[in-house]
N, C-alpha and C positions, 0 to 999 in steps of 0.2 A: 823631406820637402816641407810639412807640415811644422816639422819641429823648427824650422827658419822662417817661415812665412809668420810660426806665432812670434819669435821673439823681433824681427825684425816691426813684428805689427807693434807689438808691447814698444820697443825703443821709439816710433815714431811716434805710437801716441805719449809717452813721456817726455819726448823731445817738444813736442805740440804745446802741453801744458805746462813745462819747465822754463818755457821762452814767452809763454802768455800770444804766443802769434795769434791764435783763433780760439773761438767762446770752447766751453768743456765739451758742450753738447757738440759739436763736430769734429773734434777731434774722436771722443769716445765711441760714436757713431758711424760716422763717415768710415774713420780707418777700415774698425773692421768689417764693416760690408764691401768695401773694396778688396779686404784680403779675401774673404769668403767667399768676393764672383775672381780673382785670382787663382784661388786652389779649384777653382771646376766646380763647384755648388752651384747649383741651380735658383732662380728666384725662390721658388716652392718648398724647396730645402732653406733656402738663407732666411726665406721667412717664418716656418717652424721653429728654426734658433731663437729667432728675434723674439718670436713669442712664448717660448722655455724662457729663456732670459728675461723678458718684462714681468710673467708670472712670479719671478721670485725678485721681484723690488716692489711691487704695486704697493706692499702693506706699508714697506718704508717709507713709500713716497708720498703716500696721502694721510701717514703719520706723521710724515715733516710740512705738509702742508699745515695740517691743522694747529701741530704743537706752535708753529711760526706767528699763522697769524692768534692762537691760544696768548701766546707770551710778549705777541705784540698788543695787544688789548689789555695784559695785565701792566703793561708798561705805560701803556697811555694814561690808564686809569688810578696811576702811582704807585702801587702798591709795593713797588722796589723801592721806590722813595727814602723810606723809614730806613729800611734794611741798608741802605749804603748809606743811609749818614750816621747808621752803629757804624760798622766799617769802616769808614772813614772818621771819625772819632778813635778807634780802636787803634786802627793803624796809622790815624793821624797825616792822613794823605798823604803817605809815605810810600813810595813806588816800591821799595824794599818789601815791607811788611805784606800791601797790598799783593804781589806776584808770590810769596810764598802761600801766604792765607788760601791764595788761587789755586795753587798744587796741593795742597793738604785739603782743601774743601773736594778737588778730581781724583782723590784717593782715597776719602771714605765715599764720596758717591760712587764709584768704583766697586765697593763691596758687594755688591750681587753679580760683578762678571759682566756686566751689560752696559757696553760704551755708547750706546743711542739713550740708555737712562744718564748714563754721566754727563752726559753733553747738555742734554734738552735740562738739567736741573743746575750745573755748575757757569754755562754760555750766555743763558738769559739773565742769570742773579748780579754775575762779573761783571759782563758787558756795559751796562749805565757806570757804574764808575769807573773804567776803564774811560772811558770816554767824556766824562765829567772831569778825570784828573788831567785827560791830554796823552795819555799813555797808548803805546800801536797795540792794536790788535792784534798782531801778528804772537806779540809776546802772552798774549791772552791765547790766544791758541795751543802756544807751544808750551805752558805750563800747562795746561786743562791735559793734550796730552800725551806729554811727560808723567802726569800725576796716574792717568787713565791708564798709559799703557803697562807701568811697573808693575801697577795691582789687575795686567791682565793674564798673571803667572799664578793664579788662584787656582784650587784644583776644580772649583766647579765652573771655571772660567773657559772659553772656548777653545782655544789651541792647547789648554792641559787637557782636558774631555777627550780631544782629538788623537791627539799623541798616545795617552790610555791605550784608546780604544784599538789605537795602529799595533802598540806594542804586547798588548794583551798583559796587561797591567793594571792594578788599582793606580787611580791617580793621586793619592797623596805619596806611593811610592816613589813617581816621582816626583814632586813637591816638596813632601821634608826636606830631604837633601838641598834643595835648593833655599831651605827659608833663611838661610843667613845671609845668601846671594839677595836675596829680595830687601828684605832687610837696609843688608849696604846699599841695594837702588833706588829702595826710599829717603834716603840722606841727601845719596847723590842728586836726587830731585829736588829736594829742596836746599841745596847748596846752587844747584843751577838755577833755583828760582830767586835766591838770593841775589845770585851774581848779574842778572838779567834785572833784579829789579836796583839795582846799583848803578845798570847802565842807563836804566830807562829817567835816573832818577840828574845824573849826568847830562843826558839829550836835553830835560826841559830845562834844567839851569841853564843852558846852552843858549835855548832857545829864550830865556827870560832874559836872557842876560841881553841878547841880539835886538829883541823885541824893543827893550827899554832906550837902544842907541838908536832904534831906528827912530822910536818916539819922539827925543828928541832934537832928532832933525829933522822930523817934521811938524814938530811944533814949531821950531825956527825958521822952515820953511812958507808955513803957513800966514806968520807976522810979517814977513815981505810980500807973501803971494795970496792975498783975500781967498782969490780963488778956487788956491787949492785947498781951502777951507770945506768945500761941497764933497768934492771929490774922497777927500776922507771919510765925512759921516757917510754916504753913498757904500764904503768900504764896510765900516761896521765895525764892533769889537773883533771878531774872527776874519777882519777881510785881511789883507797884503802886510798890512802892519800885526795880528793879533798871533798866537800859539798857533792855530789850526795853520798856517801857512807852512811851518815847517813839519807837518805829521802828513802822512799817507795820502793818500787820494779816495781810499776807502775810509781811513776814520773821518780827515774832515768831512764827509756826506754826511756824518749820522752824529757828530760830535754838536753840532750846534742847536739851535733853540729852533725849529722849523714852526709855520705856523700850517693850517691844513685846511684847504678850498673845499666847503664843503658845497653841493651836486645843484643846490641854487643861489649860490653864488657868496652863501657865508662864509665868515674866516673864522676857526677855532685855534685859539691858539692853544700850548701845552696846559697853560694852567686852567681852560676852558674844560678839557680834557679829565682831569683829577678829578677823581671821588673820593677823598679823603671819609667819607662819611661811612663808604661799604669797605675799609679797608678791611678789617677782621672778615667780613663774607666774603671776597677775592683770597682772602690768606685762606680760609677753610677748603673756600672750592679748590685752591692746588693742591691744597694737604690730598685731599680726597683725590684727585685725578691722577698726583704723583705716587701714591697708595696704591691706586687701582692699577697703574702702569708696572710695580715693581710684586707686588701681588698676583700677575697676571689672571686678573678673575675676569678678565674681557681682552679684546685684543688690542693696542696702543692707540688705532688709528679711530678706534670707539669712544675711547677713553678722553682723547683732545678732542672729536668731534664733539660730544657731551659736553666738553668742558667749554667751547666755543659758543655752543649755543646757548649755554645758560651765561655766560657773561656777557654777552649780547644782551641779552635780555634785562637782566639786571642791571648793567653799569649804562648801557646805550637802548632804551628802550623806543622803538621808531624807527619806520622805515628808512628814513633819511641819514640818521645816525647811526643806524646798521650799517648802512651802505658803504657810509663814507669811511666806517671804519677796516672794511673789509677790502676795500679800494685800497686804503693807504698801506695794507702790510701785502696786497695781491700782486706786487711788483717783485718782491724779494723772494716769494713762498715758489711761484710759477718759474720764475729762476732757477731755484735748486730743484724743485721736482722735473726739470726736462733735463737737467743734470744725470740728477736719479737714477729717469727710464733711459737715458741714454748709455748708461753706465750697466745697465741693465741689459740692453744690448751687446753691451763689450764683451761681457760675460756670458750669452747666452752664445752668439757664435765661437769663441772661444773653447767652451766645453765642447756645441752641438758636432763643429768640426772636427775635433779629438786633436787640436790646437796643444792643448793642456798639458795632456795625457805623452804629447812626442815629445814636447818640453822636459817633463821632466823626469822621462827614462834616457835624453839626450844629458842633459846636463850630469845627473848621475853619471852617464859613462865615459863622462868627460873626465874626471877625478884618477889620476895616477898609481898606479897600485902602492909608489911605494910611498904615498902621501894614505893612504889607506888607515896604517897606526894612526895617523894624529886627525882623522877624521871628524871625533869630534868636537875639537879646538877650531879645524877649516870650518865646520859649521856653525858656529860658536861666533866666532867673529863674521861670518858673511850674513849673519841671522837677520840685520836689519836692513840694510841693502835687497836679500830675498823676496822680503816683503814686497818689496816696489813691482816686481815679477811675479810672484805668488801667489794667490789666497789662501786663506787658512784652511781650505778643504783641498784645493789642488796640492799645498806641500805637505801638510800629516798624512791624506791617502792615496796620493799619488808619488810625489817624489821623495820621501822619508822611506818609505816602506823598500826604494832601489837601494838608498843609499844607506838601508839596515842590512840587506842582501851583501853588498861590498863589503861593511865594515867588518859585520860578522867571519868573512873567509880572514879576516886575517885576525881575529879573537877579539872584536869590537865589539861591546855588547850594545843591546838595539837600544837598552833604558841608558846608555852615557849617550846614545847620539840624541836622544829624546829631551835630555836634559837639554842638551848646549842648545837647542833647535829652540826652547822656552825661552832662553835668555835673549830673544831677538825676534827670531820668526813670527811676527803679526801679535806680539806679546808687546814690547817696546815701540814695534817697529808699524803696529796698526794703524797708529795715527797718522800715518804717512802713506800710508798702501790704499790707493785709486781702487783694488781691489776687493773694499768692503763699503758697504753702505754708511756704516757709521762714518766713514772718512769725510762721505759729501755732507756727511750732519754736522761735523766739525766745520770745518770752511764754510759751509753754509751759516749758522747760524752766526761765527763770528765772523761775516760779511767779508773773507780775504781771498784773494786769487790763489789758486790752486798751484800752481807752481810755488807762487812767494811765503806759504805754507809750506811746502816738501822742505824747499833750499832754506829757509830758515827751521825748521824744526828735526832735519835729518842729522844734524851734527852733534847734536845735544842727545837726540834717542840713539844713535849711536855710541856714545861716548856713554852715557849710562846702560848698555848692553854691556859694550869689554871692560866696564867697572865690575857688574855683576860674574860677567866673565871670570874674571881674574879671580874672584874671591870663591865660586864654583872649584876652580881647579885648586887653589891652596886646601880648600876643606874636604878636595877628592870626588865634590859629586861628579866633576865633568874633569876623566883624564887626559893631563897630558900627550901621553904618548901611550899608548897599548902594546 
């Protein structure tokens, strides 16, 4: 009973967020408190969950508050400026060059194993020129991680740790094996970030191309119709006529030049904004916060609040200018933090009802004996799909350790299913899985809807698992048939 109440809860809240019908926070929420007064829990009970579950997101969530509005302050105050017109020099605002530079910058920030560090240092850098070129965010997302999840096959990385510690195993054991596989999935990364920025680079030809007939028919228009001379300035470079017309609904909000209502009735515009003069103190103090963050000599949500308040201080000195700046990023930051704790919830009932735990001694024994031999090749290819169902603590200690039990009776050793389970299971497949915090860091910070994140980025982390896949079984770490 539990074990269908959880996946039936899981299918609807993916079905929820896959279709964009209702905000994250009620789907993530709502559902499963209604599973959990469904299986016979009591308030008293459902509320205990709730609060296991919010205890273990709080640090995230008031670490994404602060990082948000941290790197909203560093953005007003220009400090990215410099940094994307090397970049765009470099790569010559070339959507190619740009989308790979993106996947190779989310795979060495990636080297410490820590995908809320990848994010918070590769989202905020990307993002201004992503959005200066015209290019979707979306593809911002799915290179960052593409790039984050290949290098999350690291041994000191979370589902290798994990997988270890199930099989009772040092984790380079199983790692080496695997490094030619990783290897071939860093290529493939940046082959898919090639081919994405190829497309991207297609869409605004497209869109210049369209732009420029619209132009001039309405400049032709305009010479017969005085009138609709108003109407166009009214529209503006990015109105009905300019590039933002044909891009997202989430880029054009944040693609264009905003100016900001300040609290008695001023207007600042972006260049109002710029402190070109503290740029070098703005680069130190990130040097220093992004330091302290991957150092952990304090804990993340210390480290961006410190860093929030001393840019305050420095770049916006005054109440008024405090304020207004805290206002203009408090709309985005309070968004993903109810996200967060809501998310927090999912996972607090989930575990507190033993949701998890029927899941995945159900599934395990779902598996046919005489599919058993090639067990971990079935694993192997369903690794990234898993994900979407799993976290990386419910499958290395809950459901791996069933389906080491199976393999084993028919001579499957536990380190080839540990392998195939790396090349996908919340390693490729993280960036996509509702069921890690980092995931709401991703969407969050690069401003996209959570469904149109999964469905755009699940074909590409898939198809770089059974690449890595493939090249596993030829070198033998991951057998085909036992």
């Amino acid at each position: 009973m539990l074990s269908l109440l959880g996946y039936l809860t899981v299918a609807v809240i993916l079905a929820l967020l896959l279709t964009n019908r209702v905000a994250a926070v009620v789907a993530l929420a709502g559902v499963p408190l209604a599973a959990a007064l469904a299986a016979g829990f009591g308030p008293d009970e459902i509320g205990g969950f709730v609060k296991d579950g919010l205890g273990g997101v709080v640090g995230t969530t008031t670490m994404f508050v602060f990082a948000i509005v941290y790197f909203g302050l560093m953005r007003d105050a220009g400090m990215f400026d410099p940094i994307i017109a090397r970049i765009v020099r470099f790569a010559g605002s070339a959507p190619v060059t740009v989308c790979v530079g993106t996947a190779v910058l989310a795979m060495a920030a990636h080297l410490d194993g820590a995908g809320a560090t990848t994010f918070l240092i590769t989202i905020p850098a990307m993002l201004p020129l992503f959005d200066r070129l015209g290019m979707s965010r979306l593809v911002l997302t799915t290179c960052v991680g593409l790039g984050a999840g290949v290098m999350n096959l690291l041994p000191w990385g979370g589902p290798t740790a994990r997988a270890a510690t199930t099989v009772k195993v040092d984790a380079n054991e199983l790692w080496v094996p695997l490094i030619p596989a990783q290897l071939t999935g860093m290529v493939a990364v940046v082959v898919i970030a090639w081919w994405l920025g190829r497309r991207e680079a297609r869409r605004l030809a497209t869109e210049d191309v369209t732009t420029a007939e619209v132009d001039t028919e309405t400049v032709a228009t305009e010479q017969r119709t005085p009138l609709a001379v108003g109407a166009r300035t009214a529209d503006g470079p990015t109105g009905p006529t300019g590039r933002d017309a044909g891009a997202p609904a989430g880029d054009r909000e944040r693609s264009g030049r905003p100016t900001h209502e300040a609290p008695d009735g001023d207007v600042d515009t972006e260049e109002d904004l710029r402190r070109p003069r503290l740029f070098w103190l703005d680069v130190g103090l990130t040097v220093l916060v992004v330091a302290a963050l991957v150092s952990g000599i304090a804990p993340p949500e210390v480290c961006f609040l410190a860093g929030v308040v001393i840019a305050l201080v420095v770049n916006y000195p005054g109440l008024r200018r405090q304020t207004e700046r805290i206002e203009a990023h408090a709309t985005g930051a309070m968004l993903m933090a109810t996200t967060l704790l809501a998310a927090g919830v999912f996972l607090g009932i989930l575990e507190g009802t033993g949701m998890i735990d029927a899941m995945a001694t159900s599934a395990a024994s779902l598996i046919p004996g005489g599919l058993a031999p090639g067990l971990p090749l079935l694993v192997g290819v369903l690794g990234v799909p898993l994900s979407l169902l799993f976290g990386p603590d419910a499958y290395y200690f809950g459901v791996m350790p069933v389906l080491i039990g199976v393999g084993e009776q028919f001579g499957v050793s536990g380190e080839a299913i540990a392998r195939a389970s790396l090349l996908g299971e919340e390693t490729t497949g993280f960036p996509i899985s509702p069921l890690t915090g980092s995931f709401f860091l991703l969407v969050g910070l690069g401003g996209v809807q959570i469904g149109s994140h999964i469905r755009h980025l699940l074909k590409w982390a898939w198809l770089v698992s059974l690449v890595m896949l493939a090249v596993a079984v030829v070198t033998g770490a991951v057998p085909l048939w036992a």
